[in-house]
C-alpha positions as protocol buffer text, in pm:
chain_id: "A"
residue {
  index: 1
  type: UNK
  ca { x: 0 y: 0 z: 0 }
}
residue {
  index: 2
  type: UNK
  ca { x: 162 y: 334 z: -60 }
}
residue {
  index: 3
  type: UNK
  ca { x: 14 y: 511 z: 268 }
}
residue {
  index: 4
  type: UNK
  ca { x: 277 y: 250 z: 433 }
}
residue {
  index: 5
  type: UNK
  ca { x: 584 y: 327 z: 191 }
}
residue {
  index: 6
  type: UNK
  ca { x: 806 y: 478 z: 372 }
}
residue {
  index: 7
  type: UNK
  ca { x: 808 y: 252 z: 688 }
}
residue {
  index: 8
  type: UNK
  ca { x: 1082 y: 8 z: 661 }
}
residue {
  index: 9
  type: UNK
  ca { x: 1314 y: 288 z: 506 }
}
residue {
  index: 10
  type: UNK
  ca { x: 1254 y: 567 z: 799 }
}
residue {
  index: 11
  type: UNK
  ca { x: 1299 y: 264 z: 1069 }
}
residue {
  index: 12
  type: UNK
  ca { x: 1621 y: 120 z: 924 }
}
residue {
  index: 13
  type: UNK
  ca { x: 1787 y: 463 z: 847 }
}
residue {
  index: 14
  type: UNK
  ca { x: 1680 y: 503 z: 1214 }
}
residue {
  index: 15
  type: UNK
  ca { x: 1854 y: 165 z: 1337 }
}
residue {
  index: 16
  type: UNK
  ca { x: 2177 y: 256 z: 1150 }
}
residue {
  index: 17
  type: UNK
  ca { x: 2201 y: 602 z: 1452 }
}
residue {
  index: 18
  type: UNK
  ca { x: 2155 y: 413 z: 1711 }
}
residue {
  index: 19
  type: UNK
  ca { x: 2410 y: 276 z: 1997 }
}
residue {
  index: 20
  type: UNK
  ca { x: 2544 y: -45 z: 1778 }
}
residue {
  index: 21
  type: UNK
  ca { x: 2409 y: -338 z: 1969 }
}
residue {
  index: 22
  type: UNK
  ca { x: 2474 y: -701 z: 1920 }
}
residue {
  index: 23
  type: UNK
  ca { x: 2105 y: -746 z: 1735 }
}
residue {
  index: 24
  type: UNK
  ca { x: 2236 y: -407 z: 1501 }
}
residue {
  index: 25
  type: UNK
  ca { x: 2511 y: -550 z: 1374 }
}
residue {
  index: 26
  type: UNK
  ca { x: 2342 y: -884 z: 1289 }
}
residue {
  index: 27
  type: UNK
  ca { x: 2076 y: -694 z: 1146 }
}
residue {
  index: 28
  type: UNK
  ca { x: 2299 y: -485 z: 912 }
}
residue {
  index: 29
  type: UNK
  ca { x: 2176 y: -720 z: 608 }
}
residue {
  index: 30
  type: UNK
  ca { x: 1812 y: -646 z: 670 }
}
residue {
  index: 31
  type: UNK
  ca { x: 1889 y: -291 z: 703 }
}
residue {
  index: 32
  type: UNK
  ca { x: 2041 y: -302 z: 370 }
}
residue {
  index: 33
  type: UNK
  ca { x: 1733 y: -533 z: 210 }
}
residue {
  index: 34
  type: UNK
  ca { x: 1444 y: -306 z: 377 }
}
residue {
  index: 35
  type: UNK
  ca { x: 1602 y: -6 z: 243 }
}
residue {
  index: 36
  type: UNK
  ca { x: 1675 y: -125 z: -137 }
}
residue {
  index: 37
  type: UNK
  ca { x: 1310 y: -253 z: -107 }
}
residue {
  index: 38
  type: UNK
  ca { x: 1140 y: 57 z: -75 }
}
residue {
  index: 39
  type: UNK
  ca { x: 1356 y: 270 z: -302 }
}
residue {
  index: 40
  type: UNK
  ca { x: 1304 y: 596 z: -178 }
}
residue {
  index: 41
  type: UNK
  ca { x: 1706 y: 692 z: -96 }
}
residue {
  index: 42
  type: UNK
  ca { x: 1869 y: 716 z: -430 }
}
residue {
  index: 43
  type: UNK
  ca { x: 2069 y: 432 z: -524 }
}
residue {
  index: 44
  type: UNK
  ca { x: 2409 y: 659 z: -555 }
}
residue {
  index: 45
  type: UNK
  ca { x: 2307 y: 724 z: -172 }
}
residue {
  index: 46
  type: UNK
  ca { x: 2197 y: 358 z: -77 }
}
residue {
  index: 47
  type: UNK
  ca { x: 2552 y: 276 z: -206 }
}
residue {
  index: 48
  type: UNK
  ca { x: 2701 y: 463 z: 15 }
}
residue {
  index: 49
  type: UNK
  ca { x: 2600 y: 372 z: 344 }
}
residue {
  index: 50
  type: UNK
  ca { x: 2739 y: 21 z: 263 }
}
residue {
  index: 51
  type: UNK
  ca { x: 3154 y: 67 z: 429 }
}
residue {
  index: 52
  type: UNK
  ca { x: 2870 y: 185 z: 748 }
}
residue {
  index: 53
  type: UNK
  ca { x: 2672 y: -159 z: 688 }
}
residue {
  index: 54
  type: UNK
  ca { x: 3029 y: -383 z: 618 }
}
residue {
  index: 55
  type: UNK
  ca { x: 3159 y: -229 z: 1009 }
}
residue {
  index: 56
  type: UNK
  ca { x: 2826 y: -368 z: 1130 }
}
residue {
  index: 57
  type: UNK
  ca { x: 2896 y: -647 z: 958 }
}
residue {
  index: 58
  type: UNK
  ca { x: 3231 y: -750 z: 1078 }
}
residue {
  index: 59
  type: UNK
  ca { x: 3393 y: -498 z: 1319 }
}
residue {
  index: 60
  type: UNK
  ca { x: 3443 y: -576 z: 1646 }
}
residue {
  index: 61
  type: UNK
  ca { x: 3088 y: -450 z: 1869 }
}
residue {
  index: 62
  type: UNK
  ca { x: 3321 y: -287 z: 2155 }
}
residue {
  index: 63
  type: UNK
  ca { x: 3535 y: -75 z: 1838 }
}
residue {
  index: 64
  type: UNK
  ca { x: 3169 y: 44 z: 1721 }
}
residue {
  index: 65
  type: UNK
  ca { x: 2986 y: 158 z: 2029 }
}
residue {
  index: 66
  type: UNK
  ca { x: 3351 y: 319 z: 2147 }
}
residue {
  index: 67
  type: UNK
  ca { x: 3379 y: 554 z: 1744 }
}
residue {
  index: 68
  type: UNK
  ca { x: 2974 y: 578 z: 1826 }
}
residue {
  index: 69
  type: UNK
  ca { x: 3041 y: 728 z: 2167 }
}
residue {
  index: 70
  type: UNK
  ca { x: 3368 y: 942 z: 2010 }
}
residue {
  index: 71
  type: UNK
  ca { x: 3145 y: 1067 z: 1796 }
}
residue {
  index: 72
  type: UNK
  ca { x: 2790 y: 1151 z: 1853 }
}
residue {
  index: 73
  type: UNK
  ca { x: 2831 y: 1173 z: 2295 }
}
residue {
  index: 74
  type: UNK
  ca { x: 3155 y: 1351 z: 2350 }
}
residue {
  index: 75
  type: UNK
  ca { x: 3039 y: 1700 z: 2168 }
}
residue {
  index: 76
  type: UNK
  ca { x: 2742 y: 1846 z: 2106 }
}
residue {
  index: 77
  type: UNK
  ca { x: 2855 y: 1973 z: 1725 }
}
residue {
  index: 78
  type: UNK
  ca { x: 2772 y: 1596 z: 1637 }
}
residue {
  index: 79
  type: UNK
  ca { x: 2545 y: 1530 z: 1892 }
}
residue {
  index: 80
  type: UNK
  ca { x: 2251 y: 1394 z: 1730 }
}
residue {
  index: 81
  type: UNK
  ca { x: 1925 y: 1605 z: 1836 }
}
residue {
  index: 82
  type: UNK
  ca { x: 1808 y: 1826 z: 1640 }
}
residue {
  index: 83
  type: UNK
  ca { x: 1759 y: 2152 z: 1849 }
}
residue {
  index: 84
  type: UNK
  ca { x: 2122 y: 2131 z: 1977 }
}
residue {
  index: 85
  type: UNK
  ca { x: 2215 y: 2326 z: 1663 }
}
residue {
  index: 86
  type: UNK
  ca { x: 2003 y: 2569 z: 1659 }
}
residue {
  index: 87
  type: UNK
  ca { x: 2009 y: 2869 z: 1818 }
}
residue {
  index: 88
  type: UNK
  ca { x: 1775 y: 3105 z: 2047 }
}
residue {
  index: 89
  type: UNK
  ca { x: 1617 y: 3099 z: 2375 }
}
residue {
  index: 90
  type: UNK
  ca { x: 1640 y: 2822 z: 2562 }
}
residue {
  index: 91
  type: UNK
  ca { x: 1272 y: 2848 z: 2673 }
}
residue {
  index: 92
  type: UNK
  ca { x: 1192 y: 2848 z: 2288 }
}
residue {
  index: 93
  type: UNK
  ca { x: 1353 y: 2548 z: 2234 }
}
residue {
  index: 94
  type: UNK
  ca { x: 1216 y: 2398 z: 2569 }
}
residue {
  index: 95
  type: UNK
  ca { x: 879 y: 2512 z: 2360 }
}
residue {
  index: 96
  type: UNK
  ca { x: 963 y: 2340 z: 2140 }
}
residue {
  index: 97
  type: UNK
  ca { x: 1058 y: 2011 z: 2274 }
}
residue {
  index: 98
  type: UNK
  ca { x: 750 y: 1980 z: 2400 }
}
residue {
  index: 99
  type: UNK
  ca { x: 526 y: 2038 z: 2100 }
}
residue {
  index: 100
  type: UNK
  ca { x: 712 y: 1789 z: 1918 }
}
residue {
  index: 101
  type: UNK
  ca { x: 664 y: 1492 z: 2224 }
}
residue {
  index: 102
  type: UNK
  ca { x: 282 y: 1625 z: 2197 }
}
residue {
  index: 103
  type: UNK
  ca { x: 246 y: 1561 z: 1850 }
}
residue {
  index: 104
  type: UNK
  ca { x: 434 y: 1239 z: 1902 }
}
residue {
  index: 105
  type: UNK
  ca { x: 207 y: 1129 z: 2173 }
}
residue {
  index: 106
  type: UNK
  ca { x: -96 y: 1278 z: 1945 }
}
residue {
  index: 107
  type: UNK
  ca { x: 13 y: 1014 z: 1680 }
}
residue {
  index: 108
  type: UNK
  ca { x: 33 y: 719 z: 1903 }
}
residue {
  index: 109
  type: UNK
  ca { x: 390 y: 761 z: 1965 }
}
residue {
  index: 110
  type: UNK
  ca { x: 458 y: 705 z: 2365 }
}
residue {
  index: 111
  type: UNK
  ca { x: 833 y: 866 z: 2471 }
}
residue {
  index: 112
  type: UNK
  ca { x: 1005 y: 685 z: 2736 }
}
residue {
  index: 113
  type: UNK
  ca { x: 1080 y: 842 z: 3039 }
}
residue {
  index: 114
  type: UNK
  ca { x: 1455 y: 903 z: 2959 }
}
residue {
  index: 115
  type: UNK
  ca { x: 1430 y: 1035 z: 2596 }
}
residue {
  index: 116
  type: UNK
  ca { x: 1415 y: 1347 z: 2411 }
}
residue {
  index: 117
  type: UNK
  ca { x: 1188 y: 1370 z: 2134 }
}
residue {
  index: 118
  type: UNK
  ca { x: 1435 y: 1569 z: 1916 }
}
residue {
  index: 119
  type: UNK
  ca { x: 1688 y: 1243 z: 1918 }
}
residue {
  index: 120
  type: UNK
  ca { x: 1705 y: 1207 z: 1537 }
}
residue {
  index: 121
  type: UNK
  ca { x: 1644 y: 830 z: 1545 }
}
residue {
  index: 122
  type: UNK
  ca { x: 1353 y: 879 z: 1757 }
}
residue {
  index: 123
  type: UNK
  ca { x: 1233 y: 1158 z: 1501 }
}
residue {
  index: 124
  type: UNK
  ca { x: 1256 y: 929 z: 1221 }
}
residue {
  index: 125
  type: UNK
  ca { x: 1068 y: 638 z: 1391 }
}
residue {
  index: 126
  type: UNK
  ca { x: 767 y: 869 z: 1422 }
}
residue {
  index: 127
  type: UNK
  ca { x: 822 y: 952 z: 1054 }
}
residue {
  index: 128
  type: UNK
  ca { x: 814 y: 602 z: 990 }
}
residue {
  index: 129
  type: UNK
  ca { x: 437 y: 608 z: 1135 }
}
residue {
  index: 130
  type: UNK
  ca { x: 290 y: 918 z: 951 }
}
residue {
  index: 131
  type: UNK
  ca { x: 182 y: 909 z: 589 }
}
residue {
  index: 132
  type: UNK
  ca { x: 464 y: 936 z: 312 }
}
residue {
  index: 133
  type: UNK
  ca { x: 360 y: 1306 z: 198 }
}
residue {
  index: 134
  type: UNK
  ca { x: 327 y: 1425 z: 548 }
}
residue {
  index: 135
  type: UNK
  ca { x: 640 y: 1247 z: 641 }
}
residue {
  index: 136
  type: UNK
  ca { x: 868 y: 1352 z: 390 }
}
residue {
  index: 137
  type: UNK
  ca { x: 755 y: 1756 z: 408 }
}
residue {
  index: 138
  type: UNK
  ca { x: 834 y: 1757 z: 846 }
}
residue {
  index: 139
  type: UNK
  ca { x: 1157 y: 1575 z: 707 }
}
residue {
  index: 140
  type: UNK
  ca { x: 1198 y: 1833 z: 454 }
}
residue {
  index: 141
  type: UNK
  ca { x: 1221 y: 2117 z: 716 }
}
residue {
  index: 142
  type: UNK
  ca { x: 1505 y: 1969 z: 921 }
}
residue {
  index: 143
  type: UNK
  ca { x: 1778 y: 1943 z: 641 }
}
residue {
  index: 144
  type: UNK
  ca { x: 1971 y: 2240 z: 722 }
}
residue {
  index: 145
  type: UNK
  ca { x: 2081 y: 2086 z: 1053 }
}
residue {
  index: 146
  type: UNK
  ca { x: 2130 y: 1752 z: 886 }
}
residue {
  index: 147
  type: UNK
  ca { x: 2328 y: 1886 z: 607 }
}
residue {
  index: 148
  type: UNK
  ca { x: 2552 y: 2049 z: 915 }
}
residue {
  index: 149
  type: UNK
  ca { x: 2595 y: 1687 z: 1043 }
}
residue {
  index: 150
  type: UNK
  ca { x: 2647 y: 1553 z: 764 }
}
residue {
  index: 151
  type: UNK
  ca { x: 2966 y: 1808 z: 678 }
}
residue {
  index: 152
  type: UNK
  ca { x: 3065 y: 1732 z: 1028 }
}
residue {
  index: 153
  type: UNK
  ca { x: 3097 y: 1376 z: 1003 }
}
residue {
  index: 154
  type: UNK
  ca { x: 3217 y: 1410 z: 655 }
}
residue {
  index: 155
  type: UNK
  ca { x: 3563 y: 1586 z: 766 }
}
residue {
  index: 156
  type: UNK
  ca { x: 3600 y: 1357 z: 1004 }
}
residue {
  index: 157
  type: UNK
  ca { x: 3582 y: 1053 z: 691 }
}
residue {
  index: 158
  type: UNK
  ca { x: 3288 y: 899 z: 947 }
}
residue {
  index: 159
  type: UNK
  ca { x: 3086 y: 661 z: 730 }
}
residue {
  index: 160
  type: UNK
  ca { x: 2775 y: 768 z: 933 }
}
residue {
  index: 161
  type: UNK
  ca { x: 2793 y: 1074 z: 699 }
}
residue {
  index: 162
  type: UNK
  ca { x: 2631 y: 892 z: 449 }
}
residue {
  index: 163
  type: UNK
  ca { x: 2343 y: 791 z: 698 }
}
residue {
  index: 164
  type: UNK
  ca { x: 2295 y: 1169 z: 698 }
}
residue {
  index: 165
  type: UNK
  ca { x: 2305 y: 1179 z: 326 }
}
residue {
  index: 166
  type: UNK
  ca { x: 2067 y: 873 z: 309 }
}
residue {
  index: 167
  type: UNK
  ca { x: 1807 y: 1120 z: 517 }
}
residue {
  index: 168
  type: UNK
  ca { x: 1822 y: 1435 z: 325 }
}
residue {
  index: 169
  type: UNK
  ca { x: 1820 y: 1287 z: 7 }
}
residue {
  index: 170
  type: UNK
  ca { x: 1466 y: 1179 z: 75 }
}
residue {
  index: 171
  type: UNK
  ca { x: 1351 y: 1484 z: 112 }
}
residue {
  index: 172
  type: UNK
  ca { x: 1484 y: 1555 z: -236 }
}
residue {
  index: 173
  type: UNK
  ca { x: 1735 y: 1819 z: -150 }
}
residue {
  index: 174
  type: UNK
  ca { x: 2066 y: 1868 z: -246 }
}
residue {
  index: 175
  type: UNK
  ca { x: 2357 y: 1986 z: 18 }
}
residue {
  index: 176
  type: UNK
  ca { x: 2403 y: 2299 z: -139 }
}
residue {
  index: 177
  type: UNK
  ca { x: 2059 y: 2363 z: -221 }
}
residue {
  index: 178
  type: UNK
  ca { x: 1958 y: 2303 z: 147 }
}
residue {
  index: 179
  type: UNK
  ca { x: 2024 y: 2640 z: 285 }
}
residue {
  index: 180
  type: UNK
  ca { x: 2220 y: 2501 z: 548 }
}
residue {
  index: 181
  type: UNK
  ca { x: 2565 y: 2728 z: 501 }
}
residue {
  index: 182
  type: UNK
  ca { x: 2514 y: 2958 z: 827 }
}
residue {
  index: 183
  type: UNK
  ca { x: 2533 y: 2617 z: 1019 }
}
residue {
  index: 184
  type: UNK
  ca { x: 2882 y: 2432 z: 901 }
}
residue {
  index: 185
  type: UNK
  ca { x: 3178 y: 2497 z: 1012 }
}
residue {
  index: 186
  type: UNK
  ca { x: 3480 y: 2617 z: 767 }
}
residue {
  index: 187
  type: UNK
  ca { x: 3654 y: 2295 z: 646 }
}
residue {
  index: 188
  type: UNK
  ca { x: 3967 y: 2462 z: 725 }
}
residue {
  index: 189
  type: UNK
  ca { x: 3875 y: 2480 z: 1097 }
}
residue {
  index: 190
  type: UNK
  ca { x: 4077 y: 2284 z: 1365 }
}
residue {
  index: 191
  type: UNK
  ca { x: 3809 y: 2024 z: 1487 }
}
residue {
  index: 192
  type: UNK
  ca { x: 3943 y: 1970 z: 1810 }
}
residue {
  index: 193
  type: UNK
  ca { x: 3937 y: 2333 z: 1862 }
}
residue {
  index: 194
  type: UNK
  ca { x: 3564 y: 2384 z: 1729 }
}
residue {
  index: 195
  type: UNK
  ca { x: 3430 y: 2092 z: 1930 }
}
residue {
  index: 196
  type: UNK
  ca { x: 3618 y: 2257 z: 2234 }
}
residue {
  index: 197
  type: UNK
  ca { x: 3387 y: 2548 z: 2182 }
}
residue {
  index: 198
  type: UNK
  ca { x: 3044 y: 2330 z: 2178 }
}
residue {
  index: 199
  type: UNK
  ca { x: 3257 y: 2161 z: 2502 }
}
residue {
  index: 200
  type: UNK
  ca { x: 2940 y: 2320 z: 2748 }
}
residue {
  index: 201
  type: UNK
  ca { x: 2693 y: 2221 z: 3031 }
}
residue {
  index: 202
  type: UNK
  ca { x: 2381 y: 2092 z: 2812 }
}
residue {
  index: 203
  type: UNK
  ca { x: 2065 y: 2293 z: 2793 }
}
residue {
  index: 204
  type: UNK
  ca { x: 1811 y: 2194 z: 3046 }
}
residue {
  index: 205
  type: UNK
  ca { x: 1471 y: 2132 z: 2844 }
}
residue {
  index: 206
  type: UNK
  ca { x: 1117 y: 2234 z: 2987 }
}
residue {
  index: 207
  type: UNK
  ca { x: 805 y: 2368 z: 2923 }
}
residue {
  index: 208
  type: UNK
  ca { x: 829 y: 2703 z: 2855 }
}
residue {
  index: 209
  type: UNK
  ca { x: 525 y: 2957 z: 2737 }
}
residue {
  index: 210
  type: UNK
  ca { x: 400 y: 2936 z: 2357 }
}
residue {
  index: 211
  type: UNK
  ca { x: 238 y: 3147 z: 2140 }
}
residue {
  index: 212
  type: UNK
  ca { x: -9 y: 2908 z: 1998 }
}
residue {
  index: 213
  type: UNK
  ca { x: -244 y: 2642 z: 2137 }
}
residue {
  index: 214
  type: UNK
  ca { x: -272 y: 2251 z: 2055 }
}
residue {
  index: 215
  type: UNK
  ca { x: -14 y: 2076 z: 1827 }
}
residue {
  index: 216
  type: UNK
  ca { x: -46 y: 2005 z: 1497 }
}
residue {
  index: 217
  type: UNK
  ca { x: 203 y: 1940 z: 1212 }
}
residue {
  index: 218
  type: UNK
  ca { x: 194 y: 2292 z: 1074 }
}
residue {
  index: 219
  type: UNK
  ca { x: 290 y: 2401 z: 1443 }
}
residue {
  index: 220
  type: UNK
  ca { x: 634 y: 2193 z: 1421 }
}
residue {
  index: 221
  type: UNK
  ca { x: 702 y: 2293 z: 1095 }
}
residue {
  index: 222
  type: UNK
  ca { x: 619 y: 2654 z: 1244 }
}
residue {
  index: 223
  type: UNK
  ca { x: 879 y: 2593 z: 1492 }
}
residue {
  index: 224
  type: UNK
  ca { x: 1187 y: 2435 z: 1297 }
}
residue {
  index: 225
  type: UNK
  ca { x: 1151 y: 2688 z: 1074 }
}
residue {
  index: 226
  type: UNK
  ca { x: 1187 y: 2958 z: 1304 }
}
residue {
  index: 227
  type: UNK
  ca { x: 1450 y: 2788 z: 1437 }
}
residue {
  index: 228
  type: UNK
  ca { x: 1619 y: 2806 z: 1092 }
}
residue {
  index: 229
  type: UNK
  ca { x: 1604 y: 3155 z: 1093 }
}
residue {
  index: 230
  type: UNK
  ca { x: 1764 y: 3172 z: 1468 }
}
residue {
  index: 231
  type: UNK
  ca { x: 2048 y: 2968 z: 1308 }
}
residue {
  index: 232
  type: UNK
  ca { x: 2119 y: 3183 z: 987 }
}
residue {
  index: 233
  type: UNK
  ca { x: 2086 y: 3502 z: 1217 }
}
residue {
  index: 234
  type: UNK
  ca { x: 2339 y: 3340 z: 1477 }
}
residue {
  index: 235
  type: UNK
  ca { x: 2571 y: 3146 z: 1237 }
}
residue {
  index: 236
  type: UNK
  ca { x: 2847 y: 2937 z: 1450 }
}
């Protein structure tokens, strides 16, 4: 059915960010078969996440979750939600935060106690529950930060940059078309240095006091795009 296309493709790309586990890496085949079925990442880009799928494959687990903790845990210029990299109030974002758990929770999507619902692989599970069309446009407004991460992890030759890829290429736009510039960082930087500056104490999330009532898809797009706009006015 084509209301469910889109399922198996948002879930695996989903897997592949996640802490490698034992059940991960022996899934890295399905991974691979679930997104070749559905066809909506471009081949060029399904390619490419294969050195990420061979390391599942055959790397040793304690190697992958310690270059998974390197990367994504130990600075928050990789860190992998979504409204660490933008900028603005903190009680905007803490807005923000929670209108995207309530329109989780409005979709049937429970959050665990201990998660934020701007963790990108938690983001694209709910994607993998929502219709393709509606899916693919809330997708559509987060590739500025994802084209970010993906130049991060890029300079750094991580294959997870392709997972990154793999994401905004769904949404049919191109890196330099993706209006993500204010965000990267100069590929001449020193990385140590620049991940020294995003070395802080982590924003503290809460309810904070919104403009508009109820939650509703146009609300989050609402709210990541203002949140693009903090960005480009704040550029790192």
């Amino acid at each position: 059915m084509a209301e469910s296309r889109g399922i198996l493709t948002f879930r695996a790309l989903s897997a592949l960010l996640t802490y490698p586990s034992a059940e991960l890496c022996a899934g890295a085949p399905e991974i691979a078969e679930a997104i070749a079925s559905e066809r909506l990442v471009p081949a060029a880009s399904a390619a490419a996440l294969q050195p990420l799928l061979d390391d599942l494959g055959s790397r040793d687990l304690f190697e992958l979750q310690e270059r998974y903790v390197e990367l994504f845990d130990r600075t928050r210029r990789l860190s992998l939600h979504l409204f660490e990299h933008v900028h603005g109030e903190s009680r905007d974002r803490g807005q923000a935060m929670v209108d995207l758990a309530a329109l989780y929770e409005s979709g049937g999507l429970v959050l665990a106690a201990n998660e934020l619902p701007d963790y990108l692989p938690l983001f694209l599970e709910y994607l993998s529950t929502r219709p393709l069309e509606e899916a693919l446009n809330l997708l559509s407004e987060t590739v500025h930060i994802l084209g970010a991460l993906e130049e991060r992890l890029a300079a750094r030759n991580s294959p997870y940059a392709a997972v990154l890829a793999a994401i905004r290429s769904m949404a049919g736009v191109s890196l330099t078309a993706s209006g993500d510039g204010d965000l990267l960082d100069p590929v001449s930087g020193d990385l140590a240095a620049l991940d020294a500056e995003w070395e802080e104490t982590a924003v503290t999330f809460g309810p904070g006091s919104g403009a508009m009532d109820g939650c509703s898809t146009e609300r989050l797009q609402t709210r990541l795009r203002a949140a693009h706009r903090d960005a480009r006015s704040n550029p790192l």
